[in-house]
Legacy VTK file of the C-alpha trace (Angstrom):
# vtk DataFile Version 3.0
C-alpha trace
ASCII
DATASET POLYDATA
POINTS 450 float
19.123 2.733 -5.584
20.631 5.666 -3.599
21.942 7.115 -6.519
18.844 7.340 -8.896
17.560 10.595 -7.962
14.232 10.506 -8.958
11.960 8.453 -6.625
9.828 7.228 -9.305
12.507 6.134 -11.306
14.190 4.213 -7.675
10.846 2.569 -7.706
10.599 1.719 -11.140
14.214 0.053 -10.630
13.295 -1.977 -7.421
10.332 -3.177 -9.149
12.680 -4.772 -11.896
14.699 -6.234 -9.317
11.902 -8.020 -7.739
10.615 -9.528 -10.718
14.029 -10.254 -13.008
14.875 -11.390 -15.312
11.110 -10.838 -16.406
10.932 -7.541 -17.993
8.205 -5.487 -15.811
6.222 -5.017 -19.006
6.179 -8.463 -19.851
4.437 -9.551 -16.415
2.008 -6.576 -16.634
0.926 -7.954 -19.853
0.585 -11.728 -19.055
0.355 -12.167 -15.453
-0.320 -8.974 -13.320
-4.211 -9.798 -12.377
-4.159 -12.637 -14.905
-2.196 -15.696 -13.755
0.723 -17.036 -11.587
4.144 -15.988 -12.434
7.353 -18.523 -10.918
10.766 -17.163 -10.929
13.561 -19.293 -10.392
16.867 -17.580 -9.243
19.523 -20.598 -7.841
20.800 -17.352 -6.073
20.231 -18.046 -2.603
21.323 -14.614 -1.711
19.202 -12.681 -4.020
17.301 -11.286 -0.526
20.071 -11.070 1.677
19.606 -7.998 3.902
16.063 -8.278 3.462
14.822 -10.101 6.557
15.833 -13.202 8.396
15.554 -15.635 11.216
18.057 -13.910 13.070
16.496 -10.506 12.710
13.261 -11.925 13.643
15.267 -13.609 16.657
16.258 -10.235 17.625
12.936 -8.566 17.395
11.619 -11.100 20.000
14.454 -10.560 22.077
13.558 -6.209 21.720
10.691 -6.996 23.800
8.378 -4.700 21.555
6.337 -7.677 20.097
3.033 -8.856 21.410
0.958 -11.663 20.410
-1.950 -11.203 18.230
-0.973 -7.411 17.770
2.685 -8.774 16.186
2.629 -12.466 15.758
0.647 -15.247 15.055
0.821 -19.122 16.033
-0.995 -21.401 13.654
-1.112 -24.628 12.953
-2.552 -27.244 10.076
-2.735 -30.583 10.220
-5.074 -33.560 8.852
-7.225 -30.781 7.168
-7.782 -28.601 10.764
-6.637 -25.176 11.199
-5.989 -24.011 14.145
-4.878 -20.834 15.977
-2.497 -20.904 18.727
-1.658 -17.401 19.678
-1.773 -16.466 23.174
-2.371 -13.180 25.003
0.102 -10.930 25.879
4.309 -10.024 24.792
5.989 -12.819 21.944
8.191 -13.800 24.942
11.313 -15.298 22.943
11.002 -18.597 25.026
7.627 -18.779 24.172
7.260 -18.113 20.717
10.083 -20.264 20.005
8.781 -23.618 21.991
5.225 -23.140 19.796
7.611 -23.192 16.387
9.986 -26.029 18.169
6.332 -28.011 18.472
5.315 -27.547 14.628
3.984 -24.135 14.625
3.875 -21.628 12.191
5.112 -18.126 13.214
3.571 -15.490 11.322
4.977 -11.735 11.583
2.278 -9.057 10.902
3.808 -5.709 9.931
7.417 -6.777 9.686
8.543 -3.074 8.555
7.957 -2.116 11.835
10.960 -4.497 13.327
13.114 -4.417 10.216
14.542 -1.600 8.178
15.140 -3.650 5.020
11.381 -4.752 4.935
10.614 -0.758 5.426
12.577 0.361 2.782
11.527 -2.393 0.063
7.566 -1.665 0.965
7.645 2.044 1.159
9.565 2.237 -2.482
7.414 -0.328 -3.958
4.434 1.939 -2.631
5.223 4.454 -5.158
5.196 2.138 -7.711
1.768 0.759 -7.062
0.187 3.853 -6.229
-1.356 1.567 -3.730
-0.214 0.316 -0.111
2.254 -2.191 -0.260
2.092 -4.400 3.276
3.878 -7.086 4.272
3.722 -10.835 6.455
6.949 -12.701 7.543
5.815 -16.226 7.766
8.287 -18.906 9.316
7.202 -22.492 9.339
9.420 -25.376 10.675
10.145 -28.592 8.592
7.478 -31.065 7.452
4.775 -28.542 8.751
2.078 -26.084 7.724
0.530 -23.193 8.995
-2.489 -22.132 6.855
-5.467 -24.184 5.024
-6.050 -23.607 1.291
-7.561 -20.147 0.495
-7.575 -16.827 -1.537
-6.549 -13.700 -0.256
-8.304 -10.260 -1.793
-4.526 -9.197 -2.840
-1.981 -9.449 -5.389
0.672 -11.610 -3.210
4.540 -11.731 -4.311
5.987 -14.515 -2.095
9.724 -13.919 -1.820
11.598 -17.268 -0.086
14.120 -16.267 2.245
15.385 -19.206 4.051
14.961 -22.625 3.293
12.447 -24.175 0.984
8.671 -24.636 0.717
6.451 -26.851 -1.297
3.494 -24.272 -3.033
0.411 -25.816 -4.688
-1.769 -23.172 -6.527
-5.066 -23.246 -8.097
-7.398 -21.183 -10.320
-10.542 -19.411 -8.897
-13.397 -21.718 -9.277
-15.729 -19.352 -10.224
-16.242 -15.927 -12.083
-17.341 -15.029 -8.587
-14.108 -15.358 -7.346
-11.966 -13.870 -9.894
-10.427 -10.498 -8.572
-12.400 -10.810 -4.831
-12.793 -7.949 -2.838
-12.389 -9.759 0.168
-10.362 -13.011 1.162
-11.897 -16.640 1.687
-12.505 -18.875 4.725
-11.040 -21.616 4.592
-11.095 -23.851 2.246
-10.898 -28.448 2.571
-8.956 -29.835 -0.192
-12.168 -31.350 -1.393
-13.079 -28.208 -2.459
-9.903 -27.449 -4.579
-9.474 -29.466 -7.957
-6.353 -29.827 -9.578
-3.236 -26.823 -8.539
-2.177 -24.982 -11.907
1.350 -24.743 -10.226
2.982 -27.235 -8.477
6.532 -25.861 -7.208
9.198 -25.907 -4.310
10.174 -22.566 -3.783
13.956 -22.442 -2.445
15.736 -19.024 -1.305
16.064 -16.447 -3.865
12.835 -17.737 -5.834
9.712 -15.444 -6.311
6.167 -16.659 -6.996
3.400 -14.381 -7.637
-0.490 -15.087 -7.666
-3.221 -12.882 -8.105
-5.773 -12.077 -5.991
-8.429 -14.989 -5.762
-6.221 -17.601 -6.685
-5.922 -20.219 -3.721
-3.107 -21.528 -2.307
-1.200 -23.865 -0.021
2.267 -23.921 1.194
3.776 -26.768 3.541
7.486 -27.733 4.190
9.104 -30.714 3.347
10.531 -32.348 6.431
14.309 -31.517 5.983
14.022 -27.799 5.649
12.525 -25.056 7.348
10.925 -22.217 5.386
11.211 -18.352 6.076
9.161 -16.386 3.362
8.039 -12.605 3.394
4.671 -11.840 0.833
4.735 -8.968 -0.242
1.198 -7.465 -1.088
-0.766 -4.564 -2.766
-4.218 -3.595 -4.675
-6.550 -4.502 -1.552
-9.602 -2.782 -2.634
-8.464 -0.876 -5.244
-10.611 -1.608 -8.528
-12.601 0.455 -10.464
-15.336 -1.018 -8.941
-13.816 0.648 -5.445
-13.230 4.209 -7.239
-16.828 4.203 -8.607
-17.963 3.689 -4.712
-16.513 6.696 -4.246
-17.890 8.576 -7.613
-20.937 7.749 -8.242
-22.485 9.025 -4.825
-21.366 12.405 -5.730
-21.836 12.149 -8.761
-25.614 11.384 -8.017
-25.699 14.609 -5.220
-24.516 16.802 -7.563
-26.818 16.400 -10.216
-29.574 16.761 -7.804
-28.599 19.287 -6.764
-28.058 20.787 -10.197
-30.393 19.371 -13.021
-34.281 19.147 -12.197
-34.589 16.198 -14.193
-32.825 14.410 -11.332
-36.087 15.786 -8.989
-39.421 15.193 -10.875
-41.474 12.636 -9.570
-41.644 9.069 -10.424
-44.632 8.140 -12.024
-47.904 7.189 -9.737
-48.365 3.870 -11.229
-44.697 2.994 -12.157
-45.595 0.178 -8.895
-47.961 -1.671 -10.687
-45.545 -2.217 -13.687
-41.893 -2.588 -12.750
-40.469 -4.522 -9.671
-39.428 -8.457 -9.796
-43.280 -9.530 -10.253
-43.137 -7.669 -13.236
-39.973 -8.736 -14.690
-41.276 -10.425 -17.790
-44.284 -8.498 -18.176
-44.614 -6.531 -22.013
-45.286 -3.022 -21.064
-44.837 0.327 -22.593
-44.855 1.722 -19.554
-41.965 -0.733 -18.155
-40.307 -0.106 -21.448
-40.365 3.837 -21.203
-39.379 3.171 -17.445
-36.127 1.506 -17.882
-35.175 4.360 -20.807
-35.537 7.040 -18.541
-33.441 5.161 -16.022
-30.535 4.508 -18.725
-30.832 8.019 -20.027
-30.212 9.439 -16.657
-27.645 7.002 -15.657
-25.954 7.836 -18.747
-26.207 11.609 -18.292
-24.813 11.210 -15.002
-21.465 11.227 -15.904
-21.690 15.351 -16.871
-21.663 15.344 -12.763
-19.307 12.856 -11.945
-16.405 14.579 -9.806
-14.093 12.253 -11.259
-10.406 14.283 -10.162
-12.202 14.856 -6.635
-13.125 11.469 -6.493
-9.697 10.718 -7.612
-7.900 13.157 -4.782
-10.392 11.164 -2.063
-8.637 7.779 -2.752
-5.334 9.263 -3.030
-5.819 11.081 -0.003
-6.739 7.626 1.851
-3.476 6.229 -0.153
-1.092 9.016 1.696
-2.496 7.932 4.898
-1.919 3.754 4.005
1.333 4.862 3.069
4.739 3.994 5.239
7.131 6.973 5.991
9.636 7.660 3.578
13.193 5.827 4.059
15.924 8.390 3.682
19.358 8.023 1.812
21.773 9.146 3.513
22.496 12.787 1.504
18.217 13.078 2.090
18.817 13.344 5.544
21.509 15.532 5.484
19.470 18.079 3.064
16.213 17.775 5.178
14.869 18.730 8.372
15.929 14.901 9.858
19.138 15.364 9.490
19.282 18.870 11.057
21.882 19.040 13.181
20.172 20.891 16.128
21.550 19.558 19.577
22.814 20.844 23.245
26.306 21.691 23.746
28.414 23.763 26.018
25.588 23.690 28.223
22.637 25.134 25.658
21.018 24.372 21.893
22.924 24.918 19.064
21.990 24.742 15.459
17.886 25.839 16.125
17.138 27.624 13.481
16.033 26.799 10.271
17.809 29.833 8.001
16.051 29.391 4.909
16.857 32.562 2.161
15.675 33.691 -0.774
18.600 31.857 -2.624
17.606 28.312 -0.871
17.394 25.686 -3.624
14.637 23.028 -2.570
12.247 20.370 -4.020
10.261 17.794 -2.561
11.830 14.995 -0.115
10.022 12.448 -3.128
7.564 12.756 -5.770
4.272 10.624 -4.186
4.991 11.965 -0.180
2.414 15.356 -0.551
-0.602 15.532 -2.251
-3.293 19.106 -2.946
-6.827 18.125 -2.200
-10.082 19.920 -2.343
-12.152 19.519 0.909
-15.457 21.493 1.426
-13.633 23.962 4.420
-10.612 24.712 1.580
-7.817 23.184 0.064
-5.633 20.575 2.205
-2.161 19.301 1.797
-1.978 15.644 2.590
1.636 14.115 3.262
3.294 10.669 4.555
6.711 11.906 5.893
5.257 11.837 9.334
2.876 8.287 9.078
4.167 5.789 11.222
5.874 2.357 10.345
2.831 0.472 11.441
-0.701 0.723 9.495
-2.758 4.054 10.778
-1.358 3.920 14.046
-1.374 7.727 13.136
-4.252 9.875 12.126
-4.125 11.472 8.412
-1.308 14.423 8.068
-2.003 17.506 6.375
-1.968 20.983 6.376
-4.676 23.585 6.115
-3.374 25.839 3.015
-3.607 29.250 2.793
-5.242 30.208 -1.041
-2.577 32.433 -1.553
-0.333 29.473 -0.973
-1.700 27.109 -3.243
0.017 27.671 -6.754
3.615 27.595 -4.800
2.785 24.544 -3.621
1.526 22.914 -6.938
4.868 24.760 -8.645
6.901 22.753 -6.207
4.753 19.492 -6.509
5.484 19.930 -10.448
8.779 20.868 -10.715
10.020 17.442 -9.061
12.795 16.251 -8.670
14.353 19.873 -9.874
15.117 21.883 -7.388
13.673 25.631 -7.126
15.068 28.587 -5.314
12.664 29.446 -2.907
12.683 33.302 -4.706
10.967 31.568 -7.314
7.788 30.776 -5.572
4.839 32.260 -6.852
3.794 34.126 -3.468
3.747 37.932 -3.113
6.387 38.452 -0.748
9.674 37.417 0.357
8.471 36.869 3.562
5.145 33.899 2.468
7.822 32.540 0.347
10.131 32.113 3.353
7.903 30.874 5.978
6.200 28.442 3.283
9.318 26.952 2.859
10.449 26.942 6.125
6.752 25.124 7.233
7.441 22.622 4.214
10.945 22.157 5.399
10.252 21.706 9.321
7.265 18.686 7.833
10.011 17.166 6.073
8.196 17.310 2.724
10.919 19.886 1.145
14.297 19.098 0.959
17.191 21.455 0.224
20.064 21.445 -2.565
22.691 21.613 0.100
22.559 21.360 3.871
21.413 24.237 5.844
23.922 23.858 8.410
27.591 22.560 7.636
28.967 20.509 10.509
LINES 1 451
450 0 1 2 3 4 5 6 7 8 9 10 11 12 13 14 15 16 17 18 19 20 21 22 23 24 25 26 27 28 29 30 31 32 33 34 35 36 37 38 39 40 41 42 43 44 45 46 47 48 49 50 51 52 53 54 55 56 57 58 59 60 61 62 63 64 65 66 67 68 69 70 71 72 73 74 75 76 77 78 79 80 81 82 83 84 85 86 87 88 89 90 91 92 93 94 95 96 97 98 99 100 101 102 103 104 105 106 107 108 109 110 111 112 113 114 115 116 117 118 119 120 121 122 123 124 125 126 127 128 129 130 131 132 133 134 135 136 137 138 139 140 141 142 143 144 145 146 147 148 149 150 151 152 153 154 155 156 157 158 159 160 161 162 163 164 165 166 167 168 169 170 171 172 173 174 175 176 177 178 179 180 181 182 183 184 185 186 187 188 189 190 191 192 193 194 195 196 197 198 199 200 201 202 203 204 205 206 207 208 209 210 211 212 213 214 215 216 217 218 219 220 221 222 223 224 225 226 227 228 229 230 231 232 233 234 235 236 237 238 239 240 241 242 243 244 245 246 247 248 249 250 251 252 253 254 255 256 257 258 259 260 261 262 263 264 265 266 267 268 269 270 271 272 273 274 275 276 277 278 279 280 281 282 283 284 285 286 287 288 289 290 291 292 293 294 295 296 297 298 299 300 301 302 303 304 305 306 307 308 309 310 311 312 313 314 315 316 317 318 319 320 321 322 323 324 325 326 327 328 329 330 331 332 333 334 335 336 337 338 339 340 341 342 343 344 345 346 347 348 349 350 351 352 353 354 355 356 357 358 359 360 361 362 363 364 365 366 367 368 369 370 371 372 373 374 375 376 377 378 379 380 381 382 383 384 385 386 387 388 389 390 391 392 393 394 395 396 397 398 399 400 401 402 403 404 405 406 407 408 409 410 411 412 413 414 415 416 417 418 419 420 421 422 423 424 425 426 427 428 429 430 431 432 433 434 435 436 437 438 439 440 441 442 443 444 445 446 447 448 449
């Protein structure tokens, strides 16, 4: 992937990788949202790199993970579920006795302990134009650590180690088709028959849709390490139109006067749920003028602002960018500024007029409108675990604002920085140089040659 230039394209390719030898378009079309998809590999290495036992081993062992923050203990057996997970740091001797006594480990945020799981989520990002998150879930054999239930995201369950048996089954109602939020827990009375029945060994993939419940258990001569990958929590139309239609509705308040005229002084003795069946021209004309202005309130609907909002929140969800290793080299983490010989060397940033740059990648900055001015929201400076940053972004000058959508649109080309719309030399300079020191730009070749 190093060598595909173009960041949408890298994601594009990884997305093919997790899904093969389906073609992408061929699970958009009959499973994305729609229905379980099984994929088996016999490659048992298909992951390797990706995450293991060992790596979690070692992220016990780094003393950074804490129970209940990190890592869950869970248990479920003869229909209970139950949750273990003490107080306090995943002491290695700890965690491990829970899992040597049938527990379930379960890793929250994994791509903060493990590179590989990093890199795969914040590539995949781009290709959802949603956040991609992650749980590492190791079980021990001839156990299980969840009850049935539906989660309110698309899940891609990648099996790393081992094997484990999966039982999946429709929603049950139209209710629960697409959920916007996850189930309790569910008895197995409550199931019916699964719709996929499967043992999952490593290098297989199953993916289910959001409301679609599941089960996973080990058989009792293998353990099971899996990862699910996840994406499109809240992130329906019905979740955009949240956003819309309340300024939509301000606006044309604010702007039409047929949004402000009264309602009419007996419309309470006609309409309301008393009234429901009641035959009434009045109730009639009612409901009319409520379509008609529902209808006409889509000549107000902010729909790019609304649009720039949920991206905005997107660019904060987002993980930082994982760099190849000539993206380091050409940007402002790889700049080789250091003490020697008893002072700094290699301070400052000499950006010139000929300086090729582009973006680091296409999806890391984003231009939005806010009512104080125009905003540049970026993700090379998020953390690896969710929001534990505020939102980044930079106040832009107007002046400032058509070099920065020429750069955003000239991706993955690079510019010389003389090219920049500004009026002088010097904006163009120190607008690179600001972009640069962010790590949103990226130059052709690196400033500094060691």
């Amino acid at each position: 992937l190093e060598r595909v230039a173009d960041s949408r394209e890298r994601a594009a390719e990884l997305f093919r990788w997790l899904l093969a030898p389906v073609p992408p378009a061929q699970f958009l079309e009959r499973h994305w949202e729609r229905a379980p998809l099984l994929v088996r590999r016999g490659a048992p290495g298909y992951y390797a790199g990706l995450f293991s036992t060992a790596e979690l081993d070692a992220a016990l062992r780094g003393g950074r993970v804490r129970f209940g923050t990190h890592l869950d203990v869970t248990s479920y057996a003869q229909g209970v579920r139950e949750t273990h997970t003490p107080a306090g740091p995943a002491l290695p001797a700890v965690a491990w006795d829970f899992y040597r006594n049938g527990c379930s480990l379960r890793l929250l945020c994994p791509q903060a302990f493990s590179p590989g799981v990093w890199h795969l989520l914040s590539i995949l990002q781009e290709q959802f134009g949603s956040m991609a998150g992650a749980n590492a879930y190791l079980t021990p054999p001839g156990a299980q650590g969840f009850a049935p239930h539906y989660d309110d995201i698309e899940a891609f369950v990648l099996q790393l180690e081992g094997k484990k048996r999966w039982r999946v089954y429709s929603p049950r109602s139209e209710a629960e088709k697409l959920p916007r939020f996850s189930s309790p827990n569910l008895t197995q009375a409550e199931l019916g028959e699964p719709v996929l029945e499967t043992v999952l060994e490593a290098g297989d993939l199953l993916y289910f849709p959001r409301g679609f419940i599941h089960q996973g258990d080990c058989l009792p001569d293998a353990h099971s390490l899996h990862i699910t990958v996840s994406s499109y929590q809240r992130n329906s139309w019905g979740d955009f139109l949240e956003k819309l239609l309340p300024a939509a509705l301000q606006m044309a308040m604010e702007e039409d006067v047929e949004y402000r005229k009264g309602l009419p002084m007996d419309y309470l003795r006609y309409m309301g749920v008393a009234n429901l069946d009641a035959c009434d021209a009045r109730r009639t004309a009612f409901l009319e003028k409520v379509q008609s202005l529902i209808m006409k309130l889509m000549d107000y609907a902010p729909v790019d602002a609304a649009v720039d909002q949920r991206a905005k929140s997107f660019l904060h969800d987002c993980l930082p960018p994982v760099l190849t290793a000539s993206e380091k080299a050409q940007s402002m983490y790889g700049f080789p500024a250091r003490w020697e010989d008893g002072g700094p060397r290699n301070v400052d940033i000499q950006i010139t007029r000929e300086t090729q740059v582009r973006l680091l990648r296409h999806g890391i900055a984003r231009l939005c409108n806010e009512e104080a001015g125009v905003i540049l929201c970026y993700t090379t400076e998020n953390s690896r675990v969710y929001h534990e940053e505020e939102p980044k972004f930079l106040e832009v000058d107007p002046e400032h604002t058509e070099s920065i959508e020429f750069l955003l649109s000239s991706y993955p080309n690079y510019v010389s920085v003389d090219n920049l719309p500004c009026e002088t030399l010097e904006d163009k300079i120190c607008l690179a140089t600001l972009l640069f020191e962010k790590g949103i730009l990226t130059t052709k070749k690196p400033l500094v040659q060691v």
